[in-house]
DRENLOVO-661710 format. One record per residue (C-alpha): residue in three letters; x, z, y. Coordinates in steps of 0.2 Angstrom, whole numbers, plus 5000, padded with zeros to 4 digits. Layout:
@residu->ALA | u->X | w->Z | v->Y
...
***
This chain:
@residu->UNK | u->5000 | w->5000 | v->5000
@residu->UNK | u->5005 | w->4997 | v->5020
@residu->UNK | u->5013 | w->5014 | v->5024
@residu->UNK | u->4999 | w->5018 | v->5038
@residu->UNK | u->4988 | w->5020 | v->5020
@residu->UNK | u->4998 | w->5033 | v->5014
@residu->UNK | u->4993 | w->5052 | v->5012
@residu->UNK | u->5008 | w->5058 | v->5022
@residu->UNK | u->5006 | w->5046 | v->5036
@residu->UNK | u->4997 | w->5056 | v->5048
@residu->UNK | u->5011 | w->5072 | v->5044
@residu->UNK | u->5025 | w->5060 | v->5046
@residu->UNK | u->5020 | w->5054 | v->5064
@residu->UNK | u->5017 | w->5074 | v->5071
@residu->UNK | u->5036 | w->5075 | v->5060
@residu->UNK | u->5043 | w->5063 | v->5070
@residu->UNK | u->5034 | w->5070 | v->5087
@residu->UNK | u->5042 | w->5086 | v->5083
@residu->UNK | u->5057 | w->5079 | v->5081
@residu->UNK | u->5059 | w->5071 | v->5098
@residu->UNK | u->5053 | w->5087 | v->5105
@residu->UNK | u->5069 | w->5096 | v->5094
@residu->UNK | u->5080 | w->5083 | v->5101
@residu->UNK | u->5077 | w->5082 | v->5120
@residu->UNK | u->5077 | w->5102 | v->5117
@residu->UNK | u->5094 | w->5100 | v->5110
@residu->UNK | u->5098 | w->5090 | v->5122
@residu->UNK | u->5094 | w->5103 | v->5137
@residu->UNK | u->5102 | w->5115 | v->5128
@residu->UNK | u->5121 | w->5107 | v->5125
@residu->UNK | u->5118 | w->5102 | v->5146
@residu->UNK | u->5114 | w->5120 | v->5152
@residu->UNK | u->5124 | w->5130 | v->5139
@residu->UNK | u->5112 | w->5146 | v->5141
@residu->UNK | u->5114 | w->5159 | v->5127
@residu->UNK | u->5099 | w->5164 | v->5114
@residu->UNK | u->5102 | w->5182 | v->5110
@residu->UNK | u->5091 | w->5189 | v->5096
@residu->UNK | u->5083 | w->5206 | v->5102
@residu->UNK | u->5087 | w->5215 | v->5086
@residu->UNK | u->5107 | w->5213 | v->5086
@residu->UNK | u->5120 | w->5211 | v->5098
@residu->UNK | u->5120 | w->5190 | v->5096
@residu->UNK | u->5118 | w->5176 | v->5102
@residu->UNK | u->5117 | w->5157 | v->5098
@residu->UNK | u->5127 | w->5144 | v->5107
@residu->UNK | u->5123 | w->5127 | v->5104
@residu->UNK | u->5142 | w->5125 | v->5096
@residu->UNK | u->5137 | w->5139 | v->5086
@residu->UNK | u->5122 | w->5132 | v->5079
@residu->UNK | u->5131 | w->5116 | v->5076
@residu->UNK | u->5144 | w->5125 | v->5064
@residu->UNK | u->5130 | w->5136 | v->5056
@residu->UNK | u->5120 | w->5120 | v->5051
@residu->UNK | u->5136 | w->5110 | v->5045
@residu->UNK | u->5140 | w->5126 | v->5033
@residu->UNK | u->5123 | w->5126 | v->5029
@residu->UNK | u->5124 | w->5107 | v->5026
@residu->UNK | u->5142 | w->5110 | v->5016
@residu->UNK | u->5135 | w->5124 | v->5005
@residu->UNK | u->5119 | w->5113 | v->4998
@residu->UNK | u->5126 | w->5099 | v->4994
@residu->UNK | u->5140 | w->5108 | v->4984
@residu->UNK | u->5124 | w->5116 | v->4976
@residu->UNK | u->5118 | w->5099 | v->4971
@residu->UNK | u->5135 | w->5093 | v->4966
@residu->UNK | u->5135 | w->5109 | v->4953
@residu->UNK | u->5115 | w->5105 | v->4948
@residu->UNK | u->5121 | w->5089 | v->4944
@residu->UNK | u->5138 | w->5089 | v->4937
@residu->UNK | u->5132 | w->5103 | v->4923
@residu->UNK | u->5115 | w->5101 | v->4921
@residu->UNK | u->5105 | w->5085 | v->4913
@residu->UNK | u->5088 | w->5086 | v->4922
@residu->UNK | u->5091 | w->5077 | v->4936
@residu->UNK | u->5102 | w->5064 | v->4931
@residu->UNK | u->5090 | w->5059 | v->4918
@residu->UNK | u->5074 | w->5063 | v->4928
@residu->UNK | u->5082 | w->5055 | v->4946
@residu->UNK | u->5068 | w->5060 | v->4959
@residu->UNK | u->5054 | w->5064 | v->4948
@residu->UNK | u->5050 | w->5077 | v->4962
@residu->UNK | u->5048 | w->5066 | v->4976
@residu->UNK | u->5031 | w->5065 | v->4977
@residu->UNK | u->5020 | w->5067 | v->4988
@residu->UNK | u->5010 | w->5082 | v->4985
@residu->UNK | u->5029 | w->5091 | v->4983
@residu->UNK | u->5035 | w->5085 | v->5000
@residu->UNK | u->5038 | w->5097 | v->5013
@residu->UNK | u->5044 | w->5096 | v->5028
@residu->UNK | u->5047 | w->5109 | v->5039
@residu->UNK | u->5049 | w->5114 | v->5058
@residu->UNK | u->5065 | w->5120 | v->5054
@residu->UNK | u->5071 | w->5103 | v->5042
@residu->UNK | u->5066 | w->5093 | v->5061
@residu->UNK | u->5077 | w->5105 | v->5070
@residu->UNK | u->5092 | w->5106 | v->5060
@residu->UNK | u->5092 | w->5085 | v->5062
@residu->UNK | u->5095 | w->5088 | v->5081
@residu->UNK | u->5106 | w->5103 | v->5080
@residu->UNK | u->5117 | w->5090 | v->5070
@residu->UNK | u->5114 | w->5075 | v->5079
@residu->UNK | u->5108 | w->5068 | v->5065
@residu->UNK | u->5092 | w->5054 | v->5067
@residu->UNK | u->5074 | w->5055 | v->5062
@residu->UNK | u->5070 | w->5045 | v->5044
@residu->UNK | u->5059 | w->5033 | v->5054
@residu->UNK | u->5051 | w->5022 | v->5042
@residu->UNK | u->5046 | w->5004 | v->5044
@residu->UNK | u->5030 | w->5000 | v->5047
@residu->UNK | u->5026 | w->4984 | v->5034
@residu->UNK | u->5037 | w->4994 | v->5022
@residu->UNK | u->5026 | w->4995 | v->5006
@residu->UNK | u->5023 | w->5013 | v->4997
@residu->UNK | u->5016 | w->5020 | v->4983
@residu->UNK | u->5004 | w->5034 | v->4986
@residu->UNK | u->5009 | w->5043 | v->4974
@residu->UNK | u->5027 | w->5046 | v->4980
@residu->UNK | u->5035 | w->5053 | v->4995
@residu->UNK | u->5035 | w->5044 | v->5010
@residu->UNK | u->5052 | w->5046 | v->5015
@residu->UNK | u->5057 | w->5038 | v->4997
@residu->UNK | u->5062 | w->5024 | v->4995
@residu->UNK | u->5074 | w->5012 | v->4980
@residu->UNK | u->5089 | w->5020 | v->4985
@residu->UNK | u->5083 | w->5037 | v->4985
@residu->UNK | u->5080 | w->5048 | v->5001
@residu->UNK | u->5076 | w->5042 | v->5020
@residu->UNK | u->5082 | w->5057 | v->5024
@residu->UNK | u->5101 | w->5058 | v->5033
@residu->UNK | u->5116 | w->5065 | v->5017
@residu->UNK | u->5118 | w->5078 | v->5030
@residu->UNK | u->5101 | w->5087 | v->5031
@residu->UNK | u->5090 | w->5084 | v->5018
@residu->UNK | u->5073 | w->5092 | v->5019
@residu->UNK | u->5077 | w->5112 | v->5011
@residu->UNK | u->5064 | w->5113 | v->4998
@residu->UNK | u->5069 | w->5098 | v->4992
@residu->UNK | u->5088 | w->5101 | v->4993
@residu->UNK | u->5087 | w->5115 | v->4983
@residu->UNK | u->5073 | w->5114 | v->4972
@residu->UNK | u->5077 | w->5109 | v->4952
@residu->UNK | u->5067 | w->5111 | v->4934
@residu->UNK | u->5072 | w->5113 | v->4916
@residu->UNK | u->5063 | w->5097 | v->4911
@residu->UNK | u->5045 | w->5088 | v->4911
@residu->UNK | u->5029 | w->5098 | v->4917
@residu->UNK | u->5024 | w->5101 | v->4898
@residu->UNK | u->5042 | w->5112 | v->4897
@residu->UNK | u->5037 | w->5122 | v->4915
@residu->UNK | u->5018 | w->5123 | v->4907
@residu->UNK | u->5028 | w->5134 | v->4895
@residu->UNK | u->5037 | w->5143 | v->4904
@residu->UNK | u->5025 | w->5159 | v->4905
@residu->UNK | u->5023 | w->5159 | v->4888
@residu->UNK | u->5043 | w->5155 | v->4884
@residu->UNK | u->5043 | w->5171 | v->4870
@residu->UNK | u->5062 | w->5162 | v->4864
@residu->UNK | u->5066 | w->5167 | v->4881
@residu->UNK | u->5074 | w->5148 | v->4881
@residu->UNK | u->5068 | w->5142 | v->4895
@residu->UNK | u->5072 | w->5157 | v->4907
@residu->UNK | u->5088 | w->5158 | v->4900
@residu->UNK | u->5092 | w->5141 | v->4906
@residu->UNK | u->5086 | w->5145 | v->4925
@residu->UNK | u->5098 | w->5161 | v->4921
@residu->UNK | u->5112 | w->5151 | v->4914
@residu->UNK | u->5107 | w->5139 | v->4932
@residu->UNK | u->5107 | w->5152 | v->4943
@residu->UNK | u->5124 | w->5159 | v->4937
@residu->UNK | u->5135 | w->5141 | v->4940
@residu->UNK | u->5125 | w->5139 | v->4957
@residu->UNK | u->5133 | w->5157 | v->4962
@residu->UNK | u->5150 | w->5156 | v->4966
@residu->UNK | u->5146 | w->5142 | v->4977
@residu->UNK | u->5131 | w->5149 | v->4987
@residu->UNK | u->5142 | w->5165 | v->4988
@residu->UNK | u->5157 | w->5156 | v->4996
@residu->UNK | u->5149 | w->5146 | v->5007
@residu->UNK | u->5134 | w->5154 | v->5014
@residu->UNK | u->5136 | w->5155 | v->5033
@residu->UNK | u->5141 | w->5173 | v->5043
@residu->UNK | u->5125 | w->5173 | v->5050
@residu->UNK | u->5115 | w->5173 | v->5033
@residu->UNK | u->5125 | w->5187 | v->5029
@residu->UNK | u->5121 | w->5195 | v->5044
@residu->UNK | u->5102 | w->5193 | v->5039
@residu->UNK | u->5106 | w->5201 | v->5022
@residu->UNK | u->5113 | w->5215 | v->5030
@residu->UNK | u->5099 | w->5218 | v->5044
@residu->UNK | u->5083 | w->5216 | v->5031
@residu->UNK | u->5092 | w->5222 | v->5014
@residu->UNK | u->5087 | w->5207 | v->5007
@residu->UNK | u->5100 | w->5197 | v->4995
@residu->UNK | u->5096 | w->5180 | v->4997
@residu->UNK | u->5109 | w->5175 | v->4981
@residu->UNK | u->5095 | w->5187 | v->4971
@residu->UNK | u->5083 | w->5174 | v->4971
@residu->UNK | u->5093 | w->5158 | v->4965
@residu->UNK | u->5085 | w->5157 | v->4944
@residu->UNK | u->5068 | w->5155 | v->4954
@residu->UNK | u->5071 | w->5137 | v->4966
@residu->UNK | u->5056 | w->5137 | v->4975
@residu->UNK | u->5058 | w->5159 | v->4979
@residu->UNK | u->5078 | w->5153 | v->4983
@residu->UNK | u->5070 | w->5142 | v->4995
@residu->UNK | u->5056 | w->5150 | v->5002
@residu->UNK | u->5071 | w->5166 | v->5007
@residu->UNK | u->5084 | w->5154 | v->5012
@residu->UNK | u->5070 | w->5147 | v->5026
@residu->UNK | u->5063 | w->5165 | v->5031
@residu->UNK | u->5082 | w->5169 | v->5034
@residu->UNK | u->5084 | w->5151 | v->5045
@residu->UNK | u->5067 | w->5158 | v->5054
@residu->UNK | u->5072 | w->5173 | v->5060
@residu->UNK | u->5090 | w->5170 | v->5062
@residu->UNK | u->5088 | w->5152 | v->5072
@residu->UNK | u->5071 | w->5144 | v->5072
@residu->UNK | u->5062 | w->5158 | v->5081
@residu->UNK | u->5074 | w->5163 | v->5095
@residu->UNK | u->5076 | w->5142 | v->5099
@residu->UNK | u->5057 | w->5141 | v->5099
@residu->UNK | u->5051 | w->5157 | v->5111
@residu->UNK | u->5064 | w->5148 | v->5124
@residu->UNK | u->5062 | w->5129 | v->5122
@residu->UNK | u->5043 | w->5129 | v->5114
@residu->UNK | u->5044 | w->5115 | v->5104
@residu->UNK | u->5033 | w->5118 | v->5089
@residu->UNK | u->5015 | w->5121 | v->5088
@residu->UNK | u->5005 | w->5137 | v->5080
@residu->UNK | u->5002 | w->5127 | v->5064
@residu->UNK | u->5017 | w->5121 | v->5063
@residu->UNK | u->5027 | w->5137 | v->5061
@residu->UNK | u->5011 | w->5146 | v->5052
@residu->UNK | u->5021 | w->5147 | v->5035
@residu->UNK | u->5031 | w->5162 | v->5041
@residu->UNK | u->5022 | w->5165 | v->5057
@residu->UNK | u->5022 | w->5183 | v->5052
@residu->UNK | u->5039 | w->5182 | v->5044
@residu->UNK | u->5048 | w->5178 | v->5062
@residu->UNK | u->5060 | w->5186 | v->5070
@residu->UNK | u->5060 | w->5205 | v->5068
@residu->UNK | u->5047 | w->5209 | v->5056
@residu->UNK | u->5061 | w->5216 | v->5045
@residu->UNK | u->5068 | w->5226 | v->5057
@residu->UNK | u->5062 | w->5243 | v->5052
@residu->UNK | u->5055 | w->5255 | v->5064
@residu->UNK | u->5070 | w->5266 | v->5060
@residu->UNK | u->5081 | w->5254 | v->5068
@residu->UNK | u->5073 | w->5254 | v->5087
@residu->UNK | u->5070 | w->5275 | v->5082
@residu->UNK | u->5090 | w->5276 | v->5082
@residu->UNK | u->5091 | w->5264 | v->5095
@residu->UNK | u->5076 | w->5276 | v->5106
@residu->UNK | u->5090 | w->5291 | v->5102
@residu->UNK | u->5103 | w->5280 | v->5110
@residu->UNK | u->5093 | w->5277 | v->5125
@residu->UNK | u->5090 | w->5296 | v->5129
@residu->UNK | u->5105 | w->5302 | v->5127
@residu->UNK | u->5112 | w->5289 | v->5138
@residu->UNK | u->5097 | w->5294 | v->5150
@residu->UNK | u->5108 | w->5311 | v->5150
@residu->UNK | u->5124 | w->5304 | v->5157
@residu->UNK | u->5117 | w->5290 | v->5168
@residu->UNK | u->5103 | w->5295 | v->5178
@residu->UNK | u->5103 | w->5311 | v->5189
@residu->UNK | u->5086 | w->5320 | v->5190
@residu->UNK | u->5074 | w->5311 | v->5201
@residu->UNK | u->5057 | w->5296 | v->5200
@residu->UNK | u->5068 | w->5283 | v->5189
@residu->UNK | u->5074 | w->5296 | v->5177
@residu->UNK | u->5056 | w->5303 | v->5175
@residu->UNK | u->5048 | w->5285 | v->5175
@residu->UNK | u->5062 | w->5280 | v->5162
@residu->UNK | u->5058 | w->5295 | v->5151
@residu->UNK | u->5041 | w->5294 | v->5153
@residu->UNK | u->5039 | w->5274 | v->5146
@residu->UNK | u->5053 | w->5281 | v->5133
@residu->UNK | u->5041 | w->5294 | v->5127
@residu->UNK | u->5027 | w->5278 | v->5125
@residu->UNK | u->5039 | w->5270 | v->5116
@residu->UNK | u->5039 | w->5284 | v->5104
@residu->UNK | u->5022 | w->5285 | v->5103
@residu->UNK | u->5020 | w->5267 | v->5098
@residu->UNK | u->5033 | w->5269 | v->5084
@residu->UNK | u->5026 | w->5285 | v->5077
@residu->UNK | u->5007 | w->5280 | v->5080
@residu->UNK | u->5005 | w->5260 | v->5084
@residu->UNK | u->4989 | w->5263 | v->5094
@residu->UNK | u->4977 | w->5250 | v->5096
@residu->UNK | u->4983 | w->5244 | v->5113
@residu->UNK | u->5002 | w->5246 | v->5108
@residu->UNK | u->5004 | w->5225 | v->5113
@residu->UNK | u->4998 | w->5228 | v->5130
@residu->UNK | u->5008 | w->5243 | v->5133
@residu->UNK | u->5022 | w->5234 | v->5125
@residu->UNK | u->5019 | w->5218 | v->5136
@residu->UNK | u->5017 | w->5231 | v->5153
@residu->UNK | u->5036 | w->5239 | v->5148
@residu->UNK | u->5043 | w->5219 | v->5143
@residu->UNK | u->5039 | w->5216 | v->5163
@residu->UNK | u->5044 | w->5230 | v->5169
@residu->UNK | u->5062 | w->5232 | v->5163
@residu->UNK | u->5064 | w->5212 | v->5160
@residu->UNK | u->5080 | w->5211 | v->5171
@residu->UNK | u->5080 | w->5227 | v->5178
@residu->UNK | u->5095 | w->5230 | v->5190
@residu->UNK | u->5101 | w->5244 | v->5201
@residu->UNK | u->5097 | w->5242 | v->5219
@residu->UNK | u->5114 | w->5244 | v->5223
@residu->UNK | u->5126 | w->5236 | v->5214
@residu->UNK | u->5117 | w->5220 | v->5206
@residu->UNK | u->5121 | w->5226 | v->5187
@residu->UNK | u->5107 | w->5230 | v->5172
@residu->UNK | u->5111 | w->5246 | v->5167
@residu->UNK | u->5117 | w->5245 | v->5148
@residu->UNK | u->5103 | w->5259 | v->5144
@residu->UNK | u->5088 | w->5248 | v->5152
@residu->UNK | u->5095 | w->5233 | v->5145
@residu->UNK | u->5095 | w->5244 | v->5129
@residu->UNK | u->5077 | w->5249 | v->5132
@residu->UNK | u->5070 | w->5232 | v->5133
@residu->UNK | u->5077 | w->5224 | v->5118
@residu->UNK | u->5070 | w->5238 | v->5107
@residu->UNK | u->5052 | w->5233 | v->5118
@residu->UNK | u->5056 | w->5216 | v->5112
@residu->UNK | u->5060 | w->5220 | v->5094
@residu->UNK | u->5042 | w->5230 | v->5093
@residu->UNK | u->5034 | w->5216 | v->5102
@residu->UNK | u->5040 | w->5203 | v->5088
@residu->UNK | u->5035 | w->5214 | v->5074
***
């Protein structure tokens, strides 16, 4: 069929709309080299940083690939048996790691010919997509044979089957270990959650590996350029940011806050004000009352920036006080 009759069509023009928005984003971003800090850590992105975070990324999957192919059968003999259409997905975060690595959109000719049945993106040849960046799920996802073997898979009593996603998981793990980025690390170490603990389950790898790319990158480069609709990013709309950062987190950072209350401000209206929105802060942690987003929003405006008077410079314990009201504000 024409490719305008195919059941992906209408997803792949909003995917290529997305994509120009990522790119001209980018684009501003490199020109004004302004810095995303996350709320929940002392970080932030650059674009050179991203860059190099996306070429690891890039460098680590397709070593993954090279081991899935080199040792295992399935996908030599099967050779894109997956690509379908019902399989294909394409996320915000696949469109914006294209234009953090200047890589261009898969744009498909129109009187190309398609099966509906497959992936739009696929073609004789293979993928659309750039070698660079292929879309995550489909990078990383792999079976142990035909839907009949999967079908089985509950009922795998040998324990055959799972031994071979086992026996999977333990070539892909040197690799994924040596090669995944700083900043994923950091995201282990922030949420407790080890994304390498997930890898004899593809579809659970990838599911982590994206709520990492989220919170670490995705959401940060969205609330400042806003380049992706509320539909698009629904599939972890809860997940971004700093859901995982546990209230015990901005408690400690709270504690920090008053005792540097002690040594920075002498008695007076800013100190009581200051110990005063503390003590709603607190409030919010221990009891989340049902207006805790509007009270949150009322202390984001009031020390967004905040300077002295006098000399021009954010006092470290505002500054402090506001990323924790950010860090509560994205949970």
């Amino acid at each position: 069929m024409q490719l305008a009759g195919h059941p992906q069509y209408q997803a792949y023009l909003c995917q290529w709309a997305s994509y120009g928005c990522c790119r001209r984003a980018m684009e501003s971003w490199r020109a004004n080299q302004q810095p995303l800090p996350l709320a929940w850590i002392d970080f932030s992105w650059t674009p050179e940083r991203a860059e190099k975070f996306f070429r690891s990324l890039s460098n680590l999957l397709l070593e993954y690939n090279r081991v899935l192919w080199e040792f295992f059968p399935y996908c030599q003999s099967c050779r894109g048996g997956c690509c379908n259409a019902e399989g294909a997905c394409i996320q915000p975060m696949d469109l914006l790691a294209l234009a953090v690595l200047a890589e261009p959109f898969p744009v498909q000719a129109a009187e190309r010919r398609v099966m509906t049945t497959s992936c739009i993106y696929r073609n004789g040849n293979g993928c659309n997509w750039p070698p660079a960046w292929r879309t995550l799920k489909c990078w990383l996802f792999y079976c142990l044979g035909p839907p009949s073997n999967q079908e089985c898979l509950q009922n795998d009593r040998s324990g055959l089957l799972r031994d071979g996603y086992e026996q999977a998981a333990g070539k892909l793990l040197p690799s994924v270990e040596s090669g995944l980025p700083d900043e994923m690390r950091l995201y282990e170490q922030v949420t407790g959650r080890q994304i390498t603990g997930f890898l004899a389950d593809p579809l659970s790898f990838a599911e982590e590996l994206s709520r990492g790319l989220y919170t670490l990158f995705v959401a940060p480069f969205d609330r400042y350029f806003h380049v992706f609709d509320q539909d698009q990013t629904g599939w972890f709309s809860e997940e971004l940011s700093v859901r995982f950062i546990s209230k015990d987190m901005v408690w400690n950072s709270v504690s920090e806050i008053l005792e540097m209350t002690d040594d920075a401000l002498p008695e007076g209206e800013e100190r009581d004000r200051l110990l005063s929105d503390v003590e709603t802060l607190e409030w919010i942690i221990l009891g989340h009352p049902e207006n805790s987003k509007k009270l949150l929003e009322e202390l984001r405006i009031r020390y967004k920036g905040k300077k002295d008077e006098d000399t021009g410079i954010q006092w470290p314990l505002t500054k402090k006080l506001y990323e924790s009201i950010c860090a509560l504000l994205d949970r």
